[in-house]
Each structure stands twice: as C-alpha cells, then as structure tokens.
N, C-alpha and C positions, 0 to 999 in steps of 0.2 A: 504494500500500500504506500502509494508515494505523497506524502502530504508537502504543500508548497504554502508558506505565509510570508506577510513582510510589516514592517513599520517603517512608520519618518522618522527619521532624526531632526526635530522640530522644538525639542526642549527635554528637559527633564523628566523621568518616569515616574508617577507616585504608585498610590496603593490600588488605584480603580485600574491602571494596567495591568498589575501583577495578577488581581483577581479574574480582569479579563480578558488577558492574554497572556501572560508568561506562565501564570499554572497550568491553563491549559497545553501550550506548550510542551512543556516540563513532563506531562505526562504523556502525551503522545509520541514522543523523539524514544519512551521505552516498547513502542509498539507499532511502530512506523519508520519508516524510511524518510527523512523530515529534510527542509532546506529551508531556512531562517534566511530574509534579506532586506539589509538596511536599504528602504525605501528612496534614496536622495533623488533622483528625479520626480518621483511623485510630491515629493516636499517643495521643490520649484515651482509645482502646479498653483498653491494656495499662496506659498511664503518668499517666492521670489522676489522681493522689494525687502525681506526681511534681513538681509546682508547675515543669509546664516555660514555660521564656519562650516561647511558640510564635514571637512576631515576631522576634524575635533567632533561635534557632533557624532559622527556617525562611529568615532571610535567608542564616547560616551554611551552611546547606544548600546555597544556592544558587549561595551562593561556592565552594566545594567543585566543584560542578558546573561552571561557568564555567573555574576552573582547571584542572578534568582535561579541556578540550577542548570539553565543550557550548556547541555556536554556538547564542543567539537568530537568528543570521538563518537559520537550517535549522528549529530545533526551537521550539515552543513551549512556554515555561515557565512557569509559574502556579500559583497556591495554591488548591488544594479546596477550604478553606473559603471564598472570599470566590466562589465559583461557585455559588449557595445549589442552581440546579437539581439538584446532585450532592443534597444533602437531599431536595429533593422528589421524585426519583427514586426513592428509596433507602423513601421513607415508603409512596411504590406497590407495590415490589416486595417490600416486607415485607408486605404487604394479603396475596399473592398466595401467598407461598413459604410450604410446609408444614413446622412443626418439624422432622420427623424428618429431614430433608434436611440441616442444619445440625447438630442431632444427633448423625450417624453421620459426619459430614465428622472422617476423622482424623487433619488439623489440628488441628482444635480438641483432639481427644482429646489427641494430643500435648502441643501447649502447656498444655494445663493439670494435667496431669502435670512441664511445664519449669519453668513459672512459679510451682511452689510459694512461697507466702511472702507473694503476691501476691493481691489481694482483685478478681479478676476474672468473677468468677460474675454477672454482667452481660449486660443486654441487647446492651450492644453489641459486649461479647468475642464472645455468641452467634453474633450477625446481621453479624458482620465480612465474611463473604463476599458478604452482600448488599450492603452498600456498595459491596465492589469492582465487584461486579457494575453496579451504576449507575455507576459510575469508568469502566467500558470501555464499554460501550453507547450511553453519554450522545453518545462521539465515534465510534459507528461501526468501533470500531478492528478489523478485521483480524487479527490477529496480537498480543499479548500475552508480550512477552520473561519467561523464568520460568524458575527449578528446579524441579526435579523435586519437590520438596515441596508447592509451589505448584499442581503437576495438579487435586488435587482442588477449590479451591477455584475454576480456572476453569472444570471440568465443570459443578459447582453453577451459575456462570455461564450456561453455555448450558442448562442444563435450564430456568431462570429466564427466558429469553428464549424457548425455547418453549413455557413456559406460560402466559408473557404473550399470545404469539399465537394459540394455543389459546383463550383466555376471550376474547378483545378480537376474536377474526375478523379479524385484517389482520396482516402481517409489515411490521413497520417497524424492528425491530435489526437486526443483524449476529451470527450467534455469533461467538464469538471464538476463533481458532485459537490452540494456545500455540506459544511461540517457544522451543524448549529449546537455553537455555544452557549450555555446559562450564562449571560454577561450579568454580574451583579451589578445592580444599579447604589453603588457607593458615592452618596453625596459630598459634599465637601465640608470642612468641619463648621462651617457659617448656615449651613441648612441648602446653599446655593450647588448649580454644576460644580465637580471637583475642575478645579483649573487654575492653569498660571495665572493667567490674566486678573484671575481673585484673588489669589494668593492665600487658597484654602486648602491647598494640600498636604499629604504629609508626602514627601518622597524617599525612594528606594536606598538613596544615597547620605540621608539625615544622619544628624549622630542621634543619641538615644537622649540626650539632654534636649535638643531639637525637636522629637519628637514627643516628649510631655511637656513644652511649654508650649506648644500647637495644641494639642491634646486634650490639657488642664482648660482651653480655649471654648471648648466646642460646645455648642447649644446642644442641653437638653429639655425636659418637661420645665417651659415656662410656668406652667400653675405648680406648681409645687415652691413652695416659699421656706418652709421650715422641714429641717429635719426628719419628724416626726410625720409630715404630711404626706400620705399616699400617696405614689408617682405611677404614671403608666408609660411603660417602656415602649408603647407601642408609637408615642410620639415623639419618642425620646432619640438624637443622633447619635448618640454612645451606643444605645442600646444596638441601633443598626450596626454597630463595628462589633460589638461582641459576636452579632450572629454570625460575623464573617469570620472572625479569628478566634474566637474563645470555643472550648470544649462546649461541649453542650449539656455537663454537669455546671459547669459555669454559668452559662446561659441560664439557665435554671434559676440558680441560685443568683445572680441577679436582678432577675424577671420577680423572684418571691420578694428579695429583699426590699426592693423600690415600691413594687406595690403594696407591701406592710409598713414602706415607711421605716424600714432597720439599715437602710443602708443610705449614707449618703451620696451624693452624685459625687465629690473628688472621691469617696472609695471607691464609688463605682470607677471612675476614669483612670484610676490607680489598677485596678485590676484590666480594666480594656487596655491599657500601656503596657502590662506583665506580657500579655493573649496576643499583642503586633511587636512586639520587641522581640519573641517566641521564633517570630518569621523575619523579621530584620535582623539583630544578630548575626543569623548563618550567613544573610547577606555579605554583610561586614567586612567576617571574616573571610569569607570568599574573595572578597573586593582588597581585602589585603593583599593579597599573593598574586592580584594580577599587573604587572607590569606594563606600560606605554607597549613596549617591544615584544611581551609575550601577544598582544591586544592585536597589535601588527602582523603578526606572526600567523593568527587564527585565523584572521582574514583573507590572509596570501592563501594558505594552506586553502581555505574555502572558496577563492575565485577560481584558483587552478582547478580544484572538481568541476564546480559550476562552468567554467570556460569546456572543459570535457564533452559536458553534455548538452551546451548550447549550442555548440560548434557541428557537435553531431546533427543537433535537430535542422538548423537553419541549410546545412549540406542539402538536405532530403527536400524540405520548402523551397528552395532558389532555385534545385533540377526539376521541381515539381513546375514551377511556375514561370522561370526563364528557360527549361530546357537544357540545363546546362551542368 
C-alpha cells in the first residue's frame, strides 16, 4: 500500500497538527509504504509575497517531523521542489484539465472567501489541485490520508487521471483512494481557530515553561466563579485538551471533579500540562539529537529515492504522450 502526503512549510507546527496529521502519520509509515513531502511550491501558491525562507523553513518542517516520530528508515522524506518531475507533470496535466473543473472545486471557493486580504487570484491558487494531483500520481500512491475538506480536491484528482487515459489510450496512474482522517477539531487556547496569526497556540517546539504559561492562559467554564461552584466540562477549553491527551481514567476524574466543584480549574490545567508534556517531552528529546546536517542529510537520502521513482514515472508519461 503506497501512501503519498505533504505539508507547507508556512510557519511553525503546534498541537492541532500533530493531532491531525503527524499521529496519523506516525502510524501509518508502520503499515504502509509512506512518502512524507515538504510542500514549498504549494506554499508559493497562498504565501508568495510572504518573503518565506523556504530552506530554513522546510528544514524546520522537517525537524518537526522527525520529533513527533517520522522514521527515515520507514518513510521517505523529501522536498517537491528539488523533484522538478513534480513540475513537469503538473505542466501536462494542466494541457489537459478543463477550467470549469477547478472552477467549481469549493475549495477554492472557500479559500478565497478565507483568504481575504490576500492577493491570490493566480494561476497557481487556481491550478492548486492540479499540482497535487501530479504530487500523488507521480508515486502511484494508493491511498491519500485527508479531511474531509480535502475530498474535492482529490476527486479532481482522479477525474484528471482519467482523462489522461482517455486522450493518451493506455492507463499508467493509479487513482487515488482518500484516506479519511478523524481531524480533531482543537481550538486555540482563547476559544478562537488555533493559529499564528492569534497567537493561541501551543507549538511542537515550546519549552515546557512555555507551554504552562500558555496553558495557565486558556478559557475555561466562564460561570463558574468560586471554587466550590459546579463546573461543566463540556464548555470548558481545558476540558477539550484533556480528551485529547489525558488517559481516560483522567478524563474521568476531571469531568467528576469540576462538576462537584472538588477540583479547581489551575489543578485542573496542572494536570492537562502533566497529559501534553507526556507527548512533548519525547519530542524534545528527539529534537535534541537532530543536527542542521543530520536534517540535510534525511533529505538528500529522500530526494534520491523520490528522484528514483519520479524519473521512472514521467519516462513512461513523455513516451506515452510525445512518443518518445
């Protein structure tokens, strides 16, 4: 089973990524044939006026990755741009694919409805699905780990592959099955989007003093005034981090505590800091032992596979299509 995912290298990782995308990750790389890729051309699409370091960035990215568990020796990891096939893919299947396709994709509608502010009325905000499209194809992937927002874009996908084999007379992709993730919906610790831009995150890379004075921060059950005052967890933003990091003897026992009114909200957040510190930590120390040049080194090691198997596909597409 060959699974194929990527991210931007666009900023800093916090905890809503890890939940919804590196754990899943983390567990498929033991039961799949996996290819992890820093997304930098797709990050040009929205952030190209953002003057990003893409090399720094994308090696942050990749550190990120390494700490929350992603083995090189399971998954391969590598950067899109230095794979140029992904371009020359990407410039065939845009030959092919009909405006209104992209169009009516809405995603796009969406985002550009989100992204007010933003000068994205671009070819390549357009034609974004088509790149991804050549991102999963290029390796044959199987299977495509996604939200459910993400659907549309890898329909588009396989429509695109079969009308590649449609015009061209011969099937040489794969469509790609989506892989639907439970993306937990982890708010930020102000009740708002988790995001930079708020500055309500906690991220992967914090130190552990960093992440209880965020922490100590975070809205919970406004009615509840005094100690002694019944709370209900169910309105509560801690309560929502316990369910995601704490045991579920824990969970328990703060669900009774709050709502008897025995527990206060800093013990409570005392203990939701014990239940993310549990998963940061190993980060840590993982992130200790990785070096600029080992960081370098993962990458190289993973463009040369990836280059392997790009190199093979696009052979087969170019005799397909030029004859040659």
């Amino acid at each position: 089973m060959n699974i194929v995912s990527g991210m931007r290298p666009t900023g800093k990782l916090h905890l809503g990524h890890y939940l919804g995308v590196l754990k899943n990750w983390v567990e498929l790389q033991r039961e799949s044939k996996t290819m992890f890729f820093v997304a930098d051309w797709h990050a040009l699409s929205t952030s190209y006026e953002d003057n990003l370091n893409l090399r720094d960035t994308s090696r942050e990215l990749v550190k990120d990755w390494l700490s929350a568990g992603i083995d090189p020796e399971k998954s391969t990891i590598f950067v899109q741009s230095a794979i140029k096939e992904h371009s020359e893919l990407y410039l065939i299947l845009n030959m092919i694919t009909p405006l209104g396709w992209l169009e009516r994709n809405p995603t796009y509608k969406d985002q550009i409805t989100q992204l007010q502010g933003k000068d994205i009325n671009t070819g390549g905000f357009l034609t974004y699905p088509v790149l991804q499209a050549s991102d999963i194809i290029l390796y044959d992937a199987d299977q495509v780990p996604i939200g459910e927002d993400q659907r549309p874009h890898l329909e588009i996908a396989r429509e695109i592959v079969r009308r590649f084999h449609h015009l061209f007379g011969k099937e040489i992709f794969k469509e790609p099955k989506d892989l639907l993730s439970e993306t937990p919906k982890l708010l930020g610790l102000d009740g708002r989007k988790m995001s930079k831009s708020y500055g309500n995150s906690i991220y992967l890379n914090e130190s552990s003093d960093d992440v209880w004075n965020k922490l100590r921060t975070a809205k919970t059950d406004t009615n509840r005034v005094r100690l002694k005052d019944p709370g209900n967890p169910d309105i509560c933003l801690v309560f929502d981090y316990h369910k995601e990091f704490s045991s579920e003897d824990k969970i328990g026992e703060m669900r009774e505590g709050c709502e008897a009114g025995k527990i206060g909200c800093i013990a409570c957040k005392k203990e939701c800091f014990s239940s993310i510190e549990s998963v940061l930590e190993p980060m840590r120390e993982r992130r200790r032992n990785l070096s600029d040049s080992y960081i370098d080194e993962v990458i190289e090691n993973g463009n040369r596979e990836a280059q392997k198997v790009a190199s093979a596909k696009m052979e087969r597409v170019n005799s397909l299509v030029f004859n040659r």
